[in-house]
C-alpha positions as CSV (number, residue, x, y, z in Angstrom):
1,X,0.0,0.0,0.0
2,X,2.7,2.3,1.0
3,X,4.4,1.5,-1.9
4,X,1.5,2.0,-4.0
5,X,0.5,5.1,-2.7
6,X,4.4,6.7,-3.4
7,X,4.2,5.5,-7.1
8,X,1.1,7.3,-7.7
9,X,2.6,10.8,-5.8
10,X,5.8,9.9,-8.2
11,X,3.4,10.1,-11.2
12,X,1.5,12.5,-9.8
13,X,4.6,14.8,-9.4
14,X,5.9,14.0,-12.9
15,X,2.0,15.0,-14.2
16,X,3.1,18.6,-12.3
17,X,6.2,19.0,-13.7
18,X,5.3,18.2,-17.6
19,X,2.5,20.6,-17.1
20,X,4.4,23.6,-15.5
21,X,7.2,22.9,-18.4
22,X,4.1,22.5,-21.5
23,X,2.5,26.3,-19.7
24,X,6.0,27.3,-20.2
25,X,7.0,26.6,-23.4
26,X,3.3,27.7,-24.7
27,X,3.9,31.1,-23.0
28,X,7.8,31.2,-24.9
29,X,6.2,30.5,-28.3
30,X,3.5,33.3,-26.9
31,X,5.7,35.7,-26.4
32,X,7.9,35.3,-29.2
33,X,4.3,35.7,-31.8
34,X,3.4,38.7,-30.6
35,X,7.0,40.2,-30.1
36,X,7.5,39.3,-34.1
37,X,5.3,42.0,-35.3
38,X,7.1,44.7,-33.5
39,X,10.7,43.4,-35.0
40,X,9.1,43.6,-38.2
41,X,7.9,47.2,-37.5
42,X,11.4,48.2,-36.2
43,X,13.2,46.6,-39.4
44,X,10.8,48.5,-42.0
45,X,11.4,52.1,-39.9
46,X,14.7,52.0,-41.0
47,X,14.2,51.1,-44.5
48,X,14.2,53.8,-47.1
49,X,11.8,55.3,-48.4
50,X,13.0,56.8,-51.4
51,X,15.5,55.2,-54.0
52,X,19.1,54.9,-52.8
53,X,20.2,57.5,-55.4
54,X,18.2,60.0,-54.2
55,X,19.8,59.0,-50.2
56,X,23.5,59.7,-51.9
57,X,24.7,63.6,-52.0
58,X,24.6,64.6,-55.3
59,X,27.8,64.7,-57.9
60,X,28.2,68.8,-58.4
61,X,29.8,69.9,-61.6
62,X,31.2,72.9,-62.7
63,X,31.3,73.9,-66.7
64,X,32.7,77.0,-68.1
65,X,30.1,79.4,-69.7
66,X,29.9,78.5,-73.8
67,X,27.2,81.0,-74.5
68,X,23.5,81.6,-73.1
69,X,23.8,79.8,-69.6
70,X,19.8,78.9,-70.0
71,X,20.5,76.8,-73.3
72,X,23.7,75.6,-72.4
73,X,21.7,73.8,-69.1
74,X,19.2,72.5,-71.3
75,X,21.5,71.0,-73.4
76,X,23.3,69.5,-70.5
77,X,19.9,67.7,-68.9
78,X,20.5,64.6,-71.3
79,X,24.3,64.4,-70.2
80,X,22.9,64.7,-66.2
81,X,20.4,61.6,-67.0
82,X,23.3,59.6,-68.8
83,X,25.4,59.9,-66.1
84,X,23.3,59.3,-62.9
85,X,22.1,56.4,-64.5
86,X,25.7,54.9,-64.9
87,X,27.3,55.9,-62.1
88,X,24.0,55.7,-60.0
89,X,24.6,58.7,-58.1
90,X,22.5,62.0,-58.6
91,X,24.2,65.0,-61.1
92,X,24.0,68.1,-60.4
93,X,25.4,70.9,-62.8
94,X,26.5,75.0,-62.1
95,X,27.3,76.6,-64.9
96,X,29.7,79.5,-64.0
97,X,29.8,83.2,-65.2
98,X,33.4,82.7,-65.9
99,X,36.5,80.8,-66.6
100,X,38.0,82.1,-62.8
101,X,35.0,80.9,-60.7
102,X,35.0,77.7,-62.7
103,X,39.1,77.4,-61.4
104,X,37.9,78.7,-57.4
105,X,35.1,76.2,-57.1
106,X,37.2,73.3,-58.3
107,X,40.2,74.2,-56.3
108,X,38.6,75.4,-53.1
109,X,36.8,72.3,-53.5
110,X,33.2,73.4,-53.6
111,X,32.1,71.3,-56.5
112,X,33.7,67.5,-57.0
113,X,34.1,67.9,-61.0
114,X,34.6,70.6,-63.1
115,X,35.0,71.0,-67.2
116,X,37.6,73.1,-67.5
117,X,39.8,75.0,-70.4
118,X,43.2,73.5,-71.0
119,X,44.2,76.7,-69.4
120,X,42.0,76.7,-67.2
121,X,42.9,73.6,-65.9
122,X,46.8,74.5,-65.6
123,X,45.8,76.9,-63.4
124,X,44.0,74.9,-61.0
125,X,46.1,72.0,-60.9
126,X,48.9,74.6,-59.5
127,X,46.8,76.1,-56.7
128,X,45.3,72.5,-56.0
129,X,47.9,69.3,-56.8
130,X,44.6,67.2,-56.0
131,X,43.0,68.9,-59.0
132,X,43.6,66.1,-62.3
133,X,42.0,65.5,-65.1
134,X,40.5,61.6,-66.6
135,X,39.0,62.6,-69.6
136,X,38.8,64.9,-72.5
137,X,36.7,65.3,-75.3
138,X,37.7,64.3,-79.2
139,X,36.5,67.0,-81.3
140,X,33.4,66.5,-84.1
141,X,35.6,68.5,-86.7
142,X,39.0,66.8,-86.1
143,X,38.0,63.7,-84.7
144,X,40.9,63.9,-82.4
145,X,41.5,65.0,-78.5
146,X,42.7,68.5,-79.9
147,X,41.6,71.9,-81.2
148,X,43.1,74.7,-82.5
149,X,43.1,78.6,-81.6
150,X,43.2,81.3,-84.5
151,X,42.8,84.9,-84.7
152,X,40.0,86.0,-86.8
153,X,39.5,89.5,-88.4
154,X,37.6,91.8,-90.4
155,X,38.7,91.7,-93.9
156,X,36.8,95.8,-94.1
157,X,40.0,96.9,-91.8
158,X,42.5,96.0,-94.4
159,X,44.0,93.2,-91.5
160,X,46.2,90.8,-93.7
161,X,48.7,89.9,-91.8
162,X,50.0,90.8,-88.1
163,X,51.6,94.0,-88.4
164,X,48.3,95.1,-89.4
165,X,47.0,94.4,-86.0
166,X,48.9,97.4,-84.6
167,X,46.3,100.6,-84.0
168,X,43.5,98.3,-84.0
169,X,40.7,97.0,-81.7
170,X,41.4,93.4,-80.3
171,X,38.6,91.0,-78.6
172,X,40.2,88.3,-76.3
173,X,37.4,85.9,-74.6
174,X,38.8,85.6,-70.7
175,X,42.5,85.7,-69.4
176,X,41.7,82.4,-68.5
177,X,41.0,80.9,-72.0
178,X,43.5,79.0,-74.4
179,X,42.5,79.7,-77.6
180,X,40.4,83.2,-76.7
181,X,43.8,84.1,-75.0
182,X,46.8,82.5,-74.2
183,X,47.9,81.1,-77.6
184,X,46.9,84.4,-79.1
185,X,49.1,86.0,-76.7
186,X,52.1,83.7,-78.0
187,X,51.5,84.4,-81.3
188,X,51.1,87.7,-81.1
189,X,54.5,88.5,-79.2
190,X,56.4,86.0,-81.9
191,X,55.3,88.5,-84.4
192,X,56.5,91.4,-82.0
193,X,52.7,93.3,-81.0
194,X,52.1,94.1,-77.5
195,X,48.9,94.5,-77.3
196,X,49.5,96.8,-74.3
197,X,51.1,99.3,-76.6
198,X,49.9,98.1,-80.2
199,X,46.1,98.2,-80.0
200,X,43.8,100.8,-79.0
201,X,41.0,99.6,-77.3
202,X,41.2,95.8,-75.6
203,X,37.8,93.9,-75.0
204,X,37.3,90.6,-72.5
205,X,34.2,89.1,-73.8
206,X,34.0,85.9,-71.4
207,X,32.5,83.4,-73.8
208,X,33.5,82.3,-77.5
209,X,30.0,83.1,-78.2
210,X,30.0,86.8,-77.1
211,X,33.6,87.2,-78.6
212,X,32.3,86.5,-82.1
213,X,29.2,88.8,-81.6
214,X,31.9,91.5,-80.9
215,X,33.7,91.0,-83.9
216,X,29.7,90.8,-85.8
217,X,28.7,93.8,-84.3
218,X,31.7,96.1,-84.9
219,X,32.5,96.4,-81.4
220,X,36.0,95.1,-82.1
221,X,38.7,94.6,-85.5
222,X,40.0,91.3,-84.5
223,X,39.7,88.5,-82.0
224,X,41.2,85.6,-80.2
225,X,38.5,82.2,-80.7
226,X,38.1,78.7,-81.0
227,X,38.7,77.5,-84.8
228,X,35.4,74.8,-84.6
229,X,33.7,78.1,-82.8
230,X,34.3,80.7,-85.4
231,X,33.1,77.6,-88.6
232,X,30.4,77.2,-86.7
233,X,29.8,81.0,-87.2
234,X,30.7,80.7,-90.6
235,X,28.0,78.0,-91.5
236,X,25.4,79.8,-89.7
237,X,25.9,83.1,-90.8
238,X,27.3,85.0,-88.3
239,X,30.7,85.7,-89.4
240,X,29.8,85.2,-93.2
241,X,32.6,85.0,-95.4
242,X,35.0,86.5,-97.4
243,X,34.1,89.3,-94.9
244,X,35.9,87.7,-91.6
245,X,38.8,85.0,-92.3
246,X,41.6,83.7,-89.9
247,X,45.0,85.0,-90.6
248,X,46.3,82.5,-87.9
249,X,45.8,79.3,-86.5
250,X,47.7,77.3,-83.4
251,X,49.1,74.2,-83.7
252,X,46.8,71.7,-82.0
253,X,46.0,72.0,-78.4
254,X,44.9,69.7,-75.8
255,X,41.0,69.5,-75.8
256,X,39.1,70.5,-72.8
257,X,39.8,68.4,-69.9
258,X,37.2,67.3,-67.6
259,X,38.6,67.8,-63.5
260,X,38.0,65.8,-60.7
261,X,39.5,66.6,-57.1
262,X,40.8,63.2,-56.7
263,X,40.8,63.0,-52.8
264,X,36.7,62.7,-52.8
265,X,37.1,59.9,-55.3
266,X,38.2,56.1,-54.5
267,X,39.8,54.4,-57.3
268,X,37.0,52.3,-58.1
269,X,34.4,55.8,-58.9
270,X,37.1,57.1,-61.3
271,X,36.9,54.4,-63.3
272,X,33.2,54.1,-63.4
273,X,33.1,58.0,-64.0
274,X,35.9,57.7,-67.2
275,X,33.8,54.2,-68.2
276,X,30.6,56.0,-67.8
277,X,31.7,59.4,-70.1
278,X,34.1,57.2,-72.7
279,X,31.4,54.8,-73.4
280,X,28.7,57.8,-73.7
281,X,26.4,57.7,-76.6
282,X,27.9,59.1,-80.2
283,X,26.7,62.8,-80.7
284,X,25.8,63.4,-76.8
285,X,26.8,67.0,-75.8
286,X,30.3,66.9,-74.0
287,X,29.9,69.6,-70.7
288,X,30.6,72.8,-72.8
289,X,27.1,72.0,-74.3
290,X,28.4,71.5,-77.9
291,X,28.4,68.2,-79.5
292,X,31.1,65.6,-79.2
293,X,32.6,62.6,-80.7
294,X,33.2,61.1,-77.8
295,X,36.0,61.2,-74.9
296,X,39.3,59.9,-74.3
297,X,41.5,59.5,-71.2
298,X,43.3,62.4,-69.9
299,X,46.8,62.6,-68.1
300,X,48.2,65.7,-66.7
301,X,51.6,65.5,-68.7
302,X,48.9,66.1,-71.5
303,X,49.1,69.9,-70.5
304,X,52.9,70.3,-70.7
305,X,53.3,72.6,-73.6
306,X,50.5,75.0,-72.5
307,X,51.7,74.4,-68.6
308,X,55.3,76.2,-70.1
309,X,54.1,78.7,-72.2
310,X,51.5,80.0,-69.0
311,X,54.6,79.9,-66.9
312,X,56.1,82.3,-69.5
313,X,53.1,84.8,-69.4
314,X,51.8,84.1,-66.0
315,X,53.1,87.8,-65.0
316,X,52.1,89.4,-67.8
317,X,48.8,91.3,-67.5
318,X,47.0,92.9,-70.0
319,X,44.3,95.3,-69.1
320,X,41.0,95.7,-70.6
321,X,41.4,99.2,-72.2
């Protein structure tokens, strides 16, 4: 009996204890139900809402004025959708009022990219060794990474040659500009004018554009342009000829480089960005807003010969006048 009755409080005991260990485990799996729905809650709070592009800072680009700002941007929106879309970052694009803020936002680095004049560019890359360029454009009329500057002139003045630059009125584009400028410049004191001394009235126009509406609208006797610019005139009828002509042209020049500050780039963006513009569709506008045939990679020892000959006229200052 005694036995009897301690086998029964044994399985009586064992009854307790699977039943205190079922309540327990039914009260875990409980817990752990209605605890799911707030992990769930807590993962999608910290989703995003909008696309991951639109999370990154935006790329910032400064371009050099070509013209009207309003139809340069235009022109540029098709480039901005090209390139967020391969590089999967948003674009942004500032177009400056000049070649000089173009230089301080790139070298103060207040923009991450910047299209830039071969001059231009020089000058940056000596206030700011970060500053170096990956790609530049290949020209639609020379098919090659390489323009030319010429000085162009109203055949009405009797200008044939240099020496009949002297007592005239000259147009340069921006101190800043290769062919509007610094290759003039050379040619210019090879033939022995100063333009200091030589002409008599000395007009900064800022753009290509406005240069060659100087010339058009008699403001000025001769300028400093960009060849492709000033056929481009030509064909339209700006600058018809036999009335304006060149009477000099450069030998080729580095094309327009586009900039990066390298220390806001890894390795691996650089390449996507020089993938990304190199690989851009045929006949898409390059950043000066004009059309290009393409891009090509860049290297700073491309901008030797016009690093040298800015050295030579980096003190020389010629004054509006």
């Amino acid at each position: 009996m005694t036995k009897l009755l301690s086998r029964q409080t044994e399985h009586y005991l064992h009854r307790v204890i699977n039943l205190t260990l079922l309540l327990a485990i039914v009260k875990l799996t409980v817990g752990c139900q209605t605890s799911s729905p707030n992990s769930s809650s807590s993962q999608s709070a910290i989703t995003p809402t909008t696309s991951p592009d639109s999370a990154i800072k935006p790329l910032i680009i400064a371009t050099i004025p070509s013209g009207n700002s309003a139809e340069q941007n235009d022109k540029l929106k098709a480039l901005a959708d090209y390139l967020q879309k391969s590089i999967q970052r948003p674009v942004s694009f500032e177009i400056t009022k000049n070649y000089d803020s173009a230089v301080d936002l790139i070298v103060k680095e207040k923009v991450d990219i910047a299209y830039l004049g071969p001059l231009a560019y020089v000058e940056s890359h000596q206030q700011n060794s970060s500053v170096e360029p990956i790609v530049m454009a290949i020209d639609k009329d020379t098919g090659r990474p390489w323009y030319t500057s010429v000085i162009v002139v109203n055949t009405k003045k009797g200008i044939k040659s240099f020496s009949d630059l002297k007592g005239k009125r000259f147009g340069f584009v921006s101190p800043s500009s290769t062919s509007g400028f610094l290759l003039p410049m050379s040619a210019l004191e090879k033939n022995h004018i100063d333009p200091t001394k030589d002409f008599t009235h000395i007009r900064y126009s800022v753009t290509h554009d406005q240069v060659e509406k100087d010339l058009g609208a008699d403001r000025v006797d001769a300028i400093a342009d960009h060849k492709s610019s000033f056929i481009q005139s030509q064909a339209t009828g700006k600058l018809p000829a036999p009335l304006y002509k060149i009477i000099w042209e450069s030998d080729p020049i580095p094309n327009s480089p586009i900039a990066i500050n390298k220390k806001k780039f890894s390795p691996e963006m650089i390449d996507k960005l020089q993938r990304a513009l190199i690989d851009a569709p045929t006949g898409m506008v390059h950043l000066g807003g004009g059309e290009s045939s393409g891009y090509t990679l860049a290297k700073d020892r491309d901008f030797e010969e016009i690093r040298q000959i800015y050295f030579h006229f980096r003190s020389v200052k010629v004054a509006a006048k």
